[in-house]
C-alpha positions in Angstrom: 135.2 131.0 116.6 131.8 132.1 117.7 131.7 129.8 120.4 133.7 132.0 122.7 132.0 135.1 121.6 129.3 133.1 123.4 131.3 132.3 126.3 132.0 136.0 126.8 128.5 137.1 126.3 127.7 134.6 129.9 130.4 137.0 132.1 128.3 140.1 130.6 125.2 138.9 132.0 126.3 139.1 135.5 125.5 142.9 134.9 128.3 144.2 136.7 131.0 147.1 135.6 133.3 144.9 136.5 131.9 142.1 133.9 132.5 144.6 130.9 136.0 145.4 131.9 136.7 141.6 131.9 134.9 140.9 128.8 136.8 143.2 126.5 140.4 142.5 128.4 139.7 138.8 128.0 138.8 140.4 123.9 142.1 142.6 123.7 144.4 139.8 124.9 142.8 137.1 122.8 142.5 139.2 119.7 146.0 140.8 119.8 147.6 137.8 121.3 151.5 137.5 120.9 151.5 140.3 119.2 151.3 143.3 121.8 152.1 141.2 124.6 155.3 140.2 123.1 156.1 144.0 122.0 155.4 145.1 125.5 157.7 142.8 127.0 160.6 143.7 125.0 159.9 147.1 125.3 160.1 146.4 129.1 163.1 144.6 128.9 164.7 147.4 127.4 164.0 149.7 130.1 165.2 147.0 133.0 168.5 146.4 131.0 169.1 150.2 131.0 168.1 150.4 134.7 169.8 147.7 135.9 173.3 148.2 134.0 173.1 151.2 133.1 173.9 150.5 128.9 170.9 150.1 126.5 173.3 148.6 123.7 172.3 145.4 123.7 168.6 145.6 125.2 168.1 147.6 122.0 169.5 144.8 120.0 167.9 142.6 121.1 164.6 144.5 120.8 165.4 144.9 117.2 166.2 141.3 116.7 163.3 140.1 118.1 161.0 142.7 116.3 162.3 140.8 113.3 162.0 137.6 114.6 157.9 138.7 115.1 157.7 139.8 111.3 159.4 137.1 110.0 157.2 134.3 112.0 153.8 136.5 111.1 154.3 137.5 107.7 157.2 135.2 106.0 155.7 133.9 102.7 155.1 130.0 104.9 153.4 131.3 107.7 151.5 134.2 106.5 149.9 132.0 103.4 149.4 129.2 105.9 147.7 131.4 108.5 144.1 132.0 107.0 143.7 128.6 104.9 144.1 126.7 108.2 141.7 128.7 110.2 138.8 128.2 107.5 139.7 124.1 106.9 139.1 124.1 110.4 135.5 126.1 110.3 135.2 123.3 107.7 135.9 120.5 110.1 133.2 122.2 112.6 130.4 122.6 110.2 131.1 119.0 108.9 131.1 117.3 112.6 134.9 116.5 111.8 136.4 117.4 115.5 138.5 114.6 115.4 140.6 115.8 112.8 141.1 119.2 114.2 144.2 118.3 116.3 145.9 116.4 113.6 145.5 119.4 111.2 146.8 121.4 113.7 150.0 119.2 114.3 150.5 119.3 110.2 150.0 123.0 110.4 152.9 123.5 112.8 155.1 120.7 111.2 154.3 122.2 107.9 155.4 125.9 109.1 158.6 124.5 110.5 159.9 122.1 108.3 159.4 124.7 105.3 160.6 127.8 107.4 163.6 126.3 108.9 165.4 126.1 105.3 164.7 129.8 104.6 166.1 131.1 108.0 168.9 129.5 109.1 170.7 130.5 106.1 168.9 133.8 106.1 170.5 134.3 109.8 173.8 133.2 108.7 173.8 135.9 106.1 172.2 138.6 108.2 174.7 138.1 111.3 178.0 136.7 110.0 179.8 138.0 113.0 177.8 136.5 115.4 178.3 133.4 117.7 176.5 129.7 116.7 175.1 130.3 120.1 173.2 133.6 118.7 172.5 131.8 115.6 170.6 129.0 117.3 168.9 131.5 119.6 167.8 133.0 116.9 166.1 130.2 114.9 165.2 128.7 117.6 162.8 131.8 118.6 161.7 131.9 114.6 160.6 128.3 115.1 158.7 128.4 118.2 157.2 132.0 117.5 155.7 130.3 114.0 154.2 127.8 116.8 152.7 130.3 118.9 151.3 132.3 115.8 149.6 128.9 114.9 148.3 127.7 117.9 146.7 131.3 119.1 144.3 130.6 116.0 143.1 127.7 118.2 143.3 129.3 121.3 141.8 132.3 120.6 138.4 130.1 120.2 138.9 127.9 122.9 136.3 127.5 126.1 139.6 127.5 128.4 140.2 131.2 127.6 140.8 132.4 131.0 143.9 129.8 130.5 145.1 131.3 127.6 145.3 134.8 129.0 147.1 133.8 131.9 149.3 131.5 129.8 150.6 134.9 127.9 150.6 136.7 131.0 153.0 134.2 132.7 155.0 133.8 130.1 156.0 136.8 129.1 156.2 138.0 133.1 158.7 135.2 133.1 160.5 136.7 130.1 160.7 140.4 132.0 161.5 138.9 135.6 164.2 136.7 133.6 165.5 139.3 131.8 166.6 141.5 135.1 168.3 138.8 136.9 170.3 136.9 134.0 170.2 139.2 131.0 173.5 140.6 130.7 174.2 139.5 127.0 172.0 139.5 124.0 172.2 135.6 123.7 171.4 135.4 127.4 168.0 137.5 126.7 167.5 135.9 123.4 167.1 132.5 124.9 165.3 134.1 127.6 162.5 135.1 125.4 162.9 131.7 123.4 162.1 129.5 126.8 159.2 132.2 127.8 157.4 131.7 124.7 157.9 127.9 124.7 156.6 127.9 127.9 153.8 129.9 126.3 153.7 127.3 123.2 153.7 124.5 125.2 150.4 125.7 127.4 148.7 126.3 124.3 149.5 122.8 122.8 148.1 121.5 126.1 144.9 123.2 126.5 144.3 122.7 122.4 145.1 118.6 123.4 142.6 119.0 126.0 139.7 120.6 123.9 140.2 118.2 120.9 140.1 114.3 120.9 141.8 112.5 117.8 142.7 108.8 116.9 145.7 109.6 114.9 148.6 112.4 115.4 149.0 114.3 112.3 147.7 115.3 108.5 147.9 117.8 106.1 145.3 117.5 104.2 144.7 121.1 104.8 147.7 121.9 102.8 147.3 119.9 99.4 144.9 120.8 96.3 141.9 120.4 96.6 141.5 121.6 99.9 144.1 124.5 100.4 142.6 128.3 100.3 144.9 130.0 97.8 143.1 132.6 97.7 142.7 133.0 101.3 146.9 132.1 101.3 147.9 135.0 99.4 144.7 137.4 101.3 146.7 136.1 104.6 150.2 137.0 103.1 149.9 140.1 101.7 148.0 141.5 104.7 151.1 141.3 106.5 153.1 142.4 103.9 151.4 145.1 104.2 151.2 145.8 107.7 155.0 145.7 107.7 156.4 147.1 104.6 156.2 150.6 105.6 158.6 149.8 108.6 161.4 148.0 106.4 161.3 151.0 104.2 161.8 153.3 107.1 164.8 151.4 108.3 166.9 150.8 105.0 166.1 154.0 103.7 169.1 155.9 104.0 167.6 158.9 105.1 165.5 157.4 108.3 167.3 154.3 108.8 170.4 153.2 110.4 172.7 149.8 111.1 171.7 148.2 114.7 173.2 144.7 114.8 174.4 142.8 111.6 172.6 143.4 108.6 169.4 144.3 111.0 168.5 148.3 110.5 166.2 150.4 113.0 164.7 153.8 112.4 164.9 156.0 115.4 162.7 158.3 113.7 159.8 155.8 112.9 160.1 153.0 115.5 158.6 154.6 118.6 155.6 156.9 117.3 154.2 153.7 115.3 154.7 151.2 119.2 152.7 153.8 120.5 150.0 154.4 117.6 149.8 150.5 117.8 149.5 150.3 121.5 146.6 152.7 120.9 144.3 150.0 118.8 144.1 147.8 121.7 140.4 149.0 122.6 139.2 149.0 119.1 141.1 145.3 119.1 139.1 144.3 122.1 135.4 145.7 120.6 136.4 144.3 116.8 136.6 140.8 118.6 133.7 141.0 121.0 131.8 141.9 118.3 132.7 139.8 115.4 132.3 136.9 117.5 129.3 137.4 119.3 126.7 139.6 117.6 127.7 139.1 114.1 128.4 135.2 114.3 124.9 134.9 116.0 123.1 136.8 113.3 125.2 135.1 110.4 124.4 131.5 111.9 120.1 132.8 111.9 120.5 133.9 108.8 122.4 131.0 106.7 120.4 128.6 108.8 116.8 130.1 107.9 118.1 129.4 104.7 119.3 126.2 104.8 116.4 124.8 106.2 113.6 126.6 104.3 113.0 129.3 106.6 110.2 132.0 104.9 111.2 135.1 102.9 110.5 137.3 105.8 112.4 135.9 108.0 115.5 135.7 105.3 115.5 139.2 104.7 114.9 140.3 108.5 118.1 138.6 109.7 119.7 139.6 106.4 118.6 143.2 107.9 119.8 142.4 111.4 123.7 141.7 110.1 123.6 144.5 108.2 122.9 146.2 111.9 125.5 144.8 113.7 128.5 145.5 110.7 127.4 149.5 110.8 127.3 149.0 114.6 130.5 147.6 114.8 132.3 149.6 112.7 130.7 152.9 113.9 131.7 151.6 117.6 135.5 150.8 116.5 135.8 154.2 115.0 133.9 155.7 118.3 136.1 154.3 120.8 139.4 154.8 118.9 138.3 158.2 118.6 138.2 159.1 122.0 141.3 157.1 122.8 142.9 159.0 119.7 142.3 162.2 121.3 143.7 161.4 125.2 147.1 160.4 123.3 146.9 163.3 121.5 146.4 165.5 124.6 148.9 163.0 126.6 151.6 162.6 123.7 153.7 165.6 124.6 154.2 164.6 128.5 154.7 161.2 126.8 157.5 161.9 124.7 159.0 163.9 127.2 159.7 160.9 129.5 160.5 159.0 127.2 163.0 161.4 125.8 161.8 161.5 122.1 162.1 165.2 120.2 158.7 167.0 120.1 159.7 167.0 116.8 158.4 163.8 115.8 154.7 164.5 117.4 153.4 165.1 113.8 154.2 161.8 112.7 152.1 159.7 116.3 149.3 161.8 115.0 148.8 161.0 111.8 150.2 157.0 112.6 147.6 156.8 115.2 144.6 157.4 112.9 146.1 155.1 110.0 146.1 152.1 112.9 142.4 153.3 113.4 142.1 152.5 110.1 143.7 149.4 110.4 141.2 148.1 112.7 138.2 149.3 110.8 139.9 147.4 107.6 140.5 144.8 109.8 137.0 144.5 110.4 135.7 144.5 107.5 138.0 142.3 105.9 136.6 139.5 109.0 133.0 140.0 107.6 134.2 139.2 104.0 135.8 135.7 105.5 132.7 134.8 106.9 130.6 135.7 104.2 132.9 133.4 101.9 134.3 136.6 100.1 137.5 135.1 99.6 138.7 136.7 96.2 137.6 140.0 97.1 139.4 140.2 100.7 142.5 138.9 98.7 142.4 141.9 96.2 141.8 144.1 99.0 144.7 142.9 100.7 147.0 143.2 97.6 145.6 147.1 97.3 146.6 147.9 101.2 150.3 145.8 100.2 151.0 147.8 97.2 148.8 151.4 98.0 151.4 151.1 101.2 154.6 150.4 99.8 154.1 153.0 96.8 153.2 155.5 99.2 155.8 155.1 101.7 158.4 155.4 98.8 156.7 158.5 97.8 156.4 160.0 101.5 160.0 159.4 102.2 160.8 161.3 99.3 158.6 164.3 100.0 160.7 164.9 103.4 159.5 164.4 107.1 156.3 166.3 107.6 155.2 163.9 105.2 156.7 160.8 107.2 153.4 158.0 108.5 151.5 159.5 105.3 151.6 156.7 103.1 150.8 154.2 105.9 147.4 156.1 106.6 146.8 157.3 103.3 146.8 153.3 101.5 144.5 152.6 104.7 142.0 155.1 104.0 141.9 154.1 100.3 141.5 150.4 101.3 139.2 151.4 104.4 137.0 153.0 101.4 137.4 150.4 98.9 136.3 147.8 101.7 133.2 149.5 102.7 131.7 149.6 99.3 132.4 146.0 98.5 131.1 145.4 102.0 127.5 147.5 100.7 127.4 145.9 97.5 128.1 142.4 98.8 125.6 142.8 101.7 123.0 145.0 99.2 123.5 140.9 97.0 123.9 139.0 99.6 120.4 136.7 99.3 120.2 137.1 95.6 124.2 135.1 95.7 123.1 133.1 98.2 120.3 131.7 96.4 121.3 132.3 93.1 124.6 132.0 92.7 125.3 128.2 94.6 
């Protein structure tokens, strides 16, 4: 993906204000993707729907059946293990000249996420809504199915030259969903499909620019996804990472004490739901600087350094662009940690007036605080975990992974149990340990880094 880190690093040269405010929106949106755009939206159509009729019942159903809908097509167990693996068989491709086979990898990616996913959710929806139309139920899977396509194809697009396509691709599309969504939603099935045809719109632009950018003599394989080639390691890494990042919310809403019943089987937590939108709406700088800076100043130091040694480059040299990486990861993360801090502290001054207008108790002001810094975290883990892919750290990043699944669903147990001023606890507490843990495997693999390289091949 370095190549667009590249791309962006052209629009900064223009040495203009206005080139560093395009640089890291063009980062935020391609780094967060879906993912914020798609919470903002419904978000927004929740606020239309209440505006416009006057009754929030079924906005907020249908905000809560599509926040499912997102954790399901990011972190069910086909998706989320498929995720990683893909992205480094295609790095593979790249580094072996193999373009051609990027666009039939990419078709057996998508193919391989449906036609194992639709077997596990449409009986999963029949269960979860069995008073609900065949109309909702088909909405529903349908919107699993082309979300996993989305989730798939921003991999691609995330490192494609077209990127100014691909930002206005989920900008239309999910304008489309909100303009849509205040002339024709009046039912939940109405804005289900509505946010289905918005991101197939979305899906289908993707597909089309990814067409574009790769040539190929033949339409699909899945090479990707059979022994010898499949990244288990980097498959369970992927899945538990996502585990992670959303256990702590299903725990909040089917714990008895902070959950409650929304729309079938489908709980919510009015106590949890909003303070953890907002501490995630918060990342989006440190989203937009992890990106920028992954892609451009780290790749471009990784590439001097691996190729100086692949190609006989002197001692000297070796260790000074060993030197220089080391550089840019302390730079990086000190600037994540930087910018969320100062972004931290306008919420915090702004959180108040916030919650007023948005009519949540001041009560639950604790709990944004102390979510906001564990999404801090997030990022800085986040970080680190993307300098362990590229260094080939696969086993590590996985255990890491497993810690943040299992430090955060121990400790959310344990939170819920101490009572609510110690509610968001566990979610920032098994980020700080794996935020730790990740910075001294990041030293000692750094501190080894030419001795493995040299030694250990």
């Amino acid at each position: 993906m370095a190549g667009i880190g590249f791309e962006l690093r052209k629009i900064l040269k223009e040495d203009r204000l206005l080139s560093i405010a395009k640089v890291y929106g063009y980062s935020a949106i391609l780094s967060s993707g879906p993912w914020v755009v798609s919470i903002l939206a419904i978000v927004l159509v929740g606020f239309i729907n209440l505006a416009n009729l006057g009754e929030a019942s079924d906005a907020f159903r249908f905000q809560v059946v599509v926040t499912y809908a997102i954790a399901l097509a990011s972190s069910l167990i086909i998706t989320g293990i498929l995720q990683l693996p893909f992205t480094r068989y295609v790095a593979d491709l790249i580094f072996k000249h193999k373009e051609d086979e990027i666009l039939p990898s990419y078709f057996g990616a998508i193919f391989m996420a449906w036609v194992l996913g639709l077997p596990i959710v449409t009986p999963f929806y029949f269960w979860v809504f069995p008073q609900q139309s065949n109309l909702f139920i088909i909405g529903m899977v349908s919107t699993f199915l082309i979300l996993c396509g989305v989730w798939i194809s921003s991999i691609l697009a995330a490192s494609l030259k077209y990127y100014e396509g691909v930002v206005w691709a989920y900008f239309l599309s999910y304008a489309l969903i909100v303009i849509g969504s205040y002339f024709f939603g009046n039912t939940i099935e109405l804005l289900i499909f509505i946010f289905f045809f918005g991101n197939a719109l979305l899906f289908v632009i993707l597909l089309t620019l990814i067409v574009k950018t790769y040539n190929s003599t033949i339409f699909m394989k899945i090479d990707f996804f059979l022994a010898p080639n499949f990244y288990w390691t980097l498959g369970i890494a992927g899945l538990t990472y996502n585990l992670g990042a959303w256990v702590d919310k299903f725990i909040f809403w089917y714990n008895p004490a902070t959950g409650h019943a929304v729309i079938g089987k489908l709980n919510a937590s009015i106590v949890y739901d909003m303070p953890i939108f907002l501490a995630y709406l918060s990342i989006l700088p440190g989203m937009a600087i992890f990106f920028f800076r992954l892609e451009s100043d780290f790749a471009e130091k990784y590439d001097l350094f691996y190729d100086a040694v692949r190609n006989g480059g002197t001692l000297g040299r070796i260790k000074r662009y060993k030197n220089d990486m080391i550089a840019v990861v302390r730079h990086a993360i000190h600037e994540i940690l930087m910018m969320q801090g100062i972004v931290d502290i306008i919420l915090f001054l702004t959180a108040p007036k916030v919650f007023y207008l948005l009519h949540i108790p001041q009560l639950y002001l604790g709990l944004l605080y102390i979510l906001t810094i564990g999404a801090m975290l997030q990022i800085a883990f986040m970080s680190v975990l993307a300098i362990l892919y590229y260094l080939d750290r696969k086993k590590v990043a996985m255990w890491l992974c497993i810690l943040f699944f299992v430090g955060n669903t121990v400790l959310t147990l344990i939170s819920i149990d101490l009572g609510p001023a110690f509610f968001g606890y566990g979610y920032t507490v098994s980020l700080l340990i794996a935020f730790i843990a990740s910075l001294l495997v990041i030293r000692n693999e750094m501190d080894r880094l030419d001795y493995e390289t040299f030694m250990l091949q």
